[in-house]
N, C-alpha and C positions, 0 to 999 in steps of 0.2 A: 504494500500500500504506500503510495504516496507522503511524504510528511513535508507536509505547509512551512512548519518552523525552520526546517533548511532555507529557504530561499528568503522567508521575512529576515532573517539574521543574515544577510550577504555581508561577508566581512570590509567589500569594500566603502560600501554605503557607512556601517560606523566607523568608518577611519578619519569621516570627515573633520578637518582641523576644526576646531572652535578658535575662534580669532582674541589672539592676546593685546594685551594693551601694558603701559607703563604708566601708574602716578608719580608724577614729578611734582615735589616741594620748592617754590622760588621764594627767594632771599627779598625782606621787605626791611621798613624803618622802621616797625613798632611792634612786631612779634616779639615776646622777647623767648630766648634758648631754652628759661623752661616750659613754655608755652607750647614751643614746638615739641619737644621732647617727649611730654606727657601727652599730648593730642597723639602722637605717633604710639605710644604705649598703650594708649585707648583704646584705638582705634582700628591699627594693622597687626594680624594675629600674630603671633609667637615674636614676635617685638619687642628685643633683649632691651633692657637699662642704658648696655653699653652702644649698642647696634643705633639705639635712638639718638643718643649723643655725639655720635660720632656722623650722622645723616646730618644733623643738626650743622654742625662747622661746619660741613663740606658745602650744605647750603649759606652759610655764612661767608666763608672762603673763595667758594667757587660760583654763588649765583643760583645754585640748584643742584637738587638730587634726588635721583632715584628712590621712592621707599617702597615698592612694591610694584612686581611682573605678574600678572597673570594671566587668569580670564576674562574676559571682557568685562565680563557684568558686574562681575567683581570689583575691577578696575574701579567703574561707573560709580559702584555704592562706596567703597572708600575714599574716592577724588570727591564727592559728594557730604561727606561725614569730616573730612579735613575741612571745604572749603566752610561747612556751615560752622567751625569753630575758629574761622577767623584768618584760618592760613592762604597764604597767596598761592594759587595751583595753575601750574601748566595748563597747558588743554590736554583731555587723556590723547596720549598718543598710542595707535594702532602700532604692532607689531607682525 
């Protein structure tokens, strides 16, 4: 007898990428570092102490930084969750 479940589960079909994005944190004049710090510990999961502090400078230093790669929607809710607590945010950028 024929089984259906073979062909609904084509491996090719679930291989489809889900499209990634990056939140980027920019360097402003009135955040202040533990601002950023604790928003980031809040907000993006498994988010060391040190790991926040250290995003922190680099946005201080450099203008911006990366604090989170994933999935899109993902992206969307933590770029979303930083910017309503005051942080200056990139636009999500696709990957």
């Amino acid at each position: 007898m024929f089984n259906s479940l073979g062909t609904v589960l084509d491996s090719n079909k679930s291989k489809a990428k889900i499209p990634e994005a990056r939140v980027i944190v920019l360097d402003d004049n009135f955040n202040t570092f533990q601002h950023v710090v604790n928003c980031l510990l809040t907000i993006i999961p498994s988010m060391s102490e040190k790991k926040a502090w250290d995003l922190t400078i680099k946005v201080d230093k450099t203008g911006s930084a990366e604090v989170w790669r994933g999935n899109f929607e993902q992206a969307e809710l933590y770029h979303e969750q930083l910017f309503s607590k005051g942080l200056t945010m990139a636009p999500i950028e696709k990957i």
